[in-house]
Residue, then its C-alpha position, 0 to 999 in steps of 0.5 A: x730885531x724886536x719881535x712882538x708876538x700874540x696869541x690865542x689859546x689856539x696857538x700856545x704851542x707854536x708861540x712858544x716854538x716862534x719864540x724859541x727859534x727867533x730867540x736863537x737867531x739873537x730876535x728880541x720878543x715880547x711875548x702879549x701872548x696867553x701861555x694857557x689853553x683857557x679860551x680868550x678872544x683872538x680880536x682882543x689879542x690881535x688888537x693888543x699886538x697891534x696897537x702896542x706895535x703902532x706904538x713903536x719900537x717893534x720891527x714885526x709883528x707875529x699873531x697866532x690862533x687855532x688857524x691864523x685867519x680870524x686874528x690875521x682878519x682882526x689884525x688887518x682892521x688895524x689901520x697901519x697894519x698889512x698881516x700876512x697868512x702865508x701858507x708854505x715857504x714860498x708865500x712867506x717870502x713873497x709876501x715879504x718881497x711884493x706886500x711888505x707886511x708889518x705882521x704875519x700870522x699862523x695857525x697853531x692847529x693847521x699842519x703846513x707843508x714847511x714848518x712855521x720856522x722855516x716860513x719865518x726864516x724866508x720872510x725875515x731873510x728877504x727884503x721888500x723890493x719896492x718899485x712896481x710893489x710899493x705902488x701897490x702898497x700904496x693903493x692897499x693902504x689907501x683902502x683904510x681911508x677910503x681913498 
């Protein structure tokens, strides 16, 4: 599976955790992300991770500042993009299963009550199960045109 994966100057820390544990579980990652704690612009991050996924070639996508809500907001203006910003276990695989989301998100200053290695595992190990759920997909991706 290739992975791409961004962040913010909020997020240097736990991208490099992401990194390293997708990494050990044979995950491709390209990291678009910064690896200093110099300030930048989340939005310019979120656009970046997305645009280059829309491009192809990726099968997930992993965005991350100081709380994973202002890039995961910036991420979701993407058309084609449905982000995640799941806060336990429980979420991740939910989200996987019901939402079918293309990228999730995470806070690297927020202190969760599973570690984000764990939520990765139970969203990368479930699968979307459709029917009932694909509909409703459907009707939130048919909010980006206005349908």
């Amino acid at each position: 599976m290739k992975i791409i994966i961004g962040n913010d100057h909020g997020a240097v820390e736990l991208k490099q955790r992401i990194i390293k544990h997708l990494e050990s579980k044979g995950y491709e990652c390209d990291n678009i992300g910064v690896d200093s704690e110099e300030s930048v612009d989340y939005p310019d991050i979120a656009e970046k991770a997305c645009r280059k996924f829309l491009a192809g070639g990726y099968d997930y996508g992993i965005v991350c500042c100081g709380t994973g809500i202002g890039i995961s907001i910036s991420a979701n203006k993407i058309d084609g993009i449905r982000c995640a910003l799941p806060q336990d276990v429980f979420a991740s695989r939910a989200t996987r299963e019901h939402n079918n989301p293309n990228f999730i998100a995470f806070g690297g200053r927020i202190e969760y009550k599973d570690p984000v290695e764990k939520m990765l595992d139970a969203f990368f190990d479930s699968k979307f199960q459709g029917g009932r759920h694909q509909i409703r997909v459907d009707k939130i991706m048919s909010l980006e045109s206005g349908n």
